[in-house]
N, C-alpha and C positions, 0 to 999 in steps of 0.2 A: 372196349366193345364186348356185348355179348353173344351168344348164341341166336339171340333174336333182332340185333339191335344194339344200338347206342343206347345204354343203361344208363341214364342220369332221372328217370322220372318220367312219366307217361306228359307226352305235349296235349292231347285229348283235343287235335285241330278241329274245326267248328265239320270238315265231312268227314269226320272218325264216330264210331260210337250208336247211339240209336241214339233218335232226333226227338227228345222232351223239349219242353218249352224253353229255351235259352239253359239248353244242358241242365234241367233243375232234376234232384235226386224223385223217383217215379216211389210215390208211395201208391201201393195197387190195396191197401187194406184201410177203408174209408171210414173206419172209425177211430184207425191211427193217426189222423192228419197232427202236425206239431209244427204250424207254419205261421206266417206271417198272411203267406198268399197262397192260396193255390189254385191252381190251372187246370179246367173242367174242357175238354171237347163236347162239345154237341153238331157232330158230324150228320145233320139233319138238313134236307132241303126237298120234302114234300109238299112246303106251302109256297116255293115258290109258280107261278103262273107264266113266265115264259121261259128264261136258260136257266135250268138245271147247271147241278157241278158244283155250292159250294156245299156239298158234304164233302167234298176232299180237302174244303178250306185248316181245318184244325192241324194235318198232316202238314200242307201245303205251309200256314204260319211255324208251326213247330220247325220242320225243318226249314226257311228260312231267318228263325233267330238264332239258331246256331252262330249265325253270322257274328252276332252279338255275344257271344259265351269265352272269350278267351282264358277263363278262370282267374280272373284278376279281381282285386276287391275292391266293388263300387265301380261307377263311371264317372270319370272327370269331367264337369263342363266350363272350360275356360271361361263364358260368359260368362256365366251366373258365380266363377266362382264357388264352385257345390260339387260334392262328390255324391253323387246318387244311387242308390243300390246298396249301398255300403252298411254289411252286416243286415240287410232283409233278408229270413229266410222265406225263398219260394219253392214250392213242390207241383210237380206235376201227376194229378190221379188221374189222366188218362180218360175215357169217353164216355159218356153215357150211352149204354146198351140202344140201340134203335131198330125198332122192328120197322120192315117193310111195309109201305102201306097202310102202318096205325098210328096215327097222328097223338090220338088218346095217352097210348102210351109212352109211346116215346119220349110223349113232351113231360110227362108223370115219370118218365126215366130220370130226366135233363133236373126237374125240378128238387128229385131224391138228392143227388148230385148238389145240386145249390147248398140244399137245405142242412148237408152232412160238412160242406165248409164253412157253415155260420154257425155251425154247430160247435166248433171246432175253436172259433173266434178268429178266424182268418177271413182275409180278405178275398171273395170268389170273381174270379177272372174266367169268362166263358167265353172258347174259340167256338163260331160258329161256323156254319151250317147257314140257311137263313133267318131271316130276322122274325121267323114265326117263334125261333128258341127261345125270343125276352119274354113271350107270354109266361112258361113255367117258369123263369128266371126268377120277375115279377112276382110270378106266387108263392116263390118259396118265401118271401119277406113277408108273409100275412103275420107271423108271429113275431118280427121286429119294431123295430118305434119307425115312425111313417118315414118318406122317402121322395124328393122333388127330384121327378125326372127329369137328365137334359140327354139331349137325342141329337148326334148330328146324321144327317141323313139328304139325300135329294128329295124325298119321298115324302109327304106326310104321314101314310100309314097310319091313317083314322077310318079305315072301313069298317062297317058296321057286319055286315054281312055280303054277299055274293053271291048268286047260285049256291046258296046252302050254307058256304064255305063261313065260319067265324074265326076261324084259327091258322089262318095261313099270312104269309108275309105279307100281307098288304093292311092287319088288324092289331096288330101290335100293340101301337099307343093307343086304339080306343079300346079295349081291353085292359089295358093297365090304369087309366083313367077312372076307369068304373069300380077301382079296385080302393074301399076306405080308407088302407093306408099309402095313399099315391096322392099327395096334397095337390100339387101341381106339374106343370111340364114349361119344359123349355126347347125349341124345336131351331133347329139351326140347320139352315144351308138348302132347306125348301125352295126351289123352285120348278121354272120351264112348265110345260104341259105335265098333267098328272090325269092318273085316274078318279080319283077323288073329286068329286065338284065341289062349286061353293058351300053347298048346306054343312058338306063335312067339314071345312074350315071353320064356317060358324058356330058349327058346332064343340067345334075342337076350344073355341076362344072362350066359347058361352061356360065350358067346364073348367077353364085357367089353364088354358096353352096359351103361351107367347111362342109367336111364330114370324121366326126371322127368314129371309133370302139373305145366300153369299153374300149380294149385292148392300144389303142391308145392315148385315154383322162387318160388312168393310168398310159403309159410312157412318157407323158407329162407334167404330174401331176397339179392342179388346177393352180397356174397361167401360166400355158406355153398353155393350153389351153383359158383361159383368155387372153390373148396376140394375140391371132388370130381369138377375135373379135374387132370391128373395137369400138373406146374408146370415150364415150360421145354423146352415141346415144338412143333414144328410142328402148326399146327392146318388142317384143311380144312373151308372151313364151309358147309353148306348150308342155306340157307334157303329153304323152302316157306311161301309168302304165307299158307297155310290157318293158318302156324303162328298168325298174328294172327286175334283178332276179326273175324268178319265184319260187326259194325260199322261197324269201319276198313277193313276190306279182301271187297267183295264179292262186286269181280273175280274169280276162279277157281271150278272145276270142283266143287272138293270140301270146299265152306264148311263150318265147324263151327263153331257158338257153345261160347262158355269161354273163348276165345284171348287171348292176349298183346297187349298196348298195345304202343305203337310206344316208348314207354322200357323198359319192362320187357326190349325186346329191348339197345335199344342200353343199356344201362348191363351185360349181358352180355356184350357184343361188347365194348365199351371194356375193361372191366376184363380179358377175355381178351386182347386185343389188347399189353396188360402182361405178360401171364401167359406168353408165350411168342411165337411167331410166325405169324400168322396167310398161308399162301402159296398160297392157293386159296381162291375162293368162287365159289358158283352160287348164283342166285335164280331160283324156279323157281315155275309153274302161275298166274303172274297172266293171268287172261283177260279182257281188255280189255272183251270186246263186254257181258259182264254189269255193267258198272259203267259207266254213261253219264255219270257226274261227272265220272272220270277219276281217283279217289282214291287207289283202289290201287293204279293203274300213277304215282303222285306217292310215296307212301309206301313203293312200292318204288325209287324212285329215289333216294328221300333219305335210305331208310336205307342204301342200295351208297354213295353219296357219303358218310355220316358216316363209316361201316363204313374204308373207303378213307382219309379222313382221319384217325382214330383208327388204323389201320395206322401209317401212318409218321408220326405223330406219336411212337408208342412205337419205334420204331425209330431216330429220329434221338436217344433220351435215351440 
């Protein structure tokens, strides 16, 4: 024993320490990045329209992957057979700046941010905030080769405008649509009542969304929906926590009963993660402060960590 302690080596248990993304080493100098992956917060939720709260989302995931951080190398999954994680380096740079109040910039924060991990040649993983963040996300790939979005989401998030408003969490994907290098969209887990009317889904289909319901991606089952994406292309993916059950998930703003189990996503994401190259992801509107278990900022973390290990698992074959 020593003075302080049992001397055999720091345990670094997942509540010791300050909460980066699954313990990753905190690079704060964004023209150091030397990763594989790294982990952007965008603690932003001025677009959403009713509950406020996930700007605490980034803090809220970060410290729930701790869960996940035991310092061991790789994860085992007895299924598959596959150790995942194993030798990726990931780093977390910590938040993009967000002013009160200025959408403009903030989102021109978020986007700097993006643009400085593609810079870098690492793969950018952005905790959100809400789902108004994929619009800069979005732009920072103006200067990459194009990109077939797939979205799981309750929400369509094809408004065009609103009361003035073009840039808030309900414009996301028509925003990124209009963008030349955004070929097409894949839309999963849309349903129930929405804001959105028909004209916006027509329109949504008339620019090449395929737009599936839970109900639809589960009588099609994983690859029949895998089949009606288009095979050997860069994918950018965003994921909205609404897209799951609020069962599982009841942290966020804009809950919907119908949603997605937590396989139903990843056996999508795995088998995409084969299907082409998966080099952008945001998770986006988990709102901490409604979920005092802490579930959903857990299941958003372990689906970004599988998500990430099924990444370059299919990359390293």
């Amino acid at each position: 024993m020593s003075e302080h302690g049992y001397n055999s080596g720091r345990l670094n248990l997942p509540f010791v320490g300050i909460s980066t993304f699954s313990k990753s080493p905190y690079v704060e100098n964004w023209d150091a990045i030397d990763a594989d992956v790294a982990i952007l917060g965008a603690p932003f939720d001025f677009g959403t329209q009713w509950r406020s709260g996930a700007r605490f989302g980034p803090r809220g995931i970060r410290e729930a992957s701790t869960l996940f951080a035991f310092g061991h190398a790789g994860a085992y999954d007895h299924e598959d057979d596959m150790t995942y994680l194993e030798g990726v380096r990931m780093v977390d740079i910590g938040d993009a700046d967000i002013i009160h109040t200025d959408t403009i910039n903030s989102h021109a924060n978020i986007e700097f941010g993006v643009r400085k991990i593609l810079a870098a040649g690492a793969l950018p993983v952005v905790l959100g905030g809400d789902h108004s963040i994929n619009i800069p996300c979005i732009n920072a790939f103006s200067d990459q080769e194009p990109v077939h979005v797939v979205q799981f989401d309750a929400h369509l998030d094809f408004v065009d405008e609103r009361h003035g408003v073009r840039n808030g969490h309900g414009n996301p994907m028509r925003r990124a649509i209009e963008k030349p290098w955004v070929t097409g969209m894949t839309q999963l887990g849309i349903r129930n009542v929405s804001s959105t009317a028909k004209e916006g889904y027509d329109y949504a289909r008339e620019q090449g969304s395929d737009i599936l319901s839970v109900r639809q991606v589960r009588k099609l089952g994983v690859e029949g929906v895998l089949e009606r994406i288009p095979a050997g292309k860069r994918y950018y993916l965003t994921i909205d926590i609404d897209g799951f059950d609020p069962s599982i998930a009841p942290g966020t703003g804009t809950p919907s009963h119908g949603g997605f189990l937590y396989y139903d996503v990843l056996e999508i994401i795995a088998g995409l993660a084969k299907r082409g190259d998966i080099v952008g992801i945001d998770l986006v509107e988990v709102a901490p402060d409604y979920d005092h278990t802490g579930s959903t900022s857990i299941l958003a973390a372990q689906i970004l960590l599988n998500t990430i290990g099924r990444i370059f698992a299919a990359r390293d074959k």
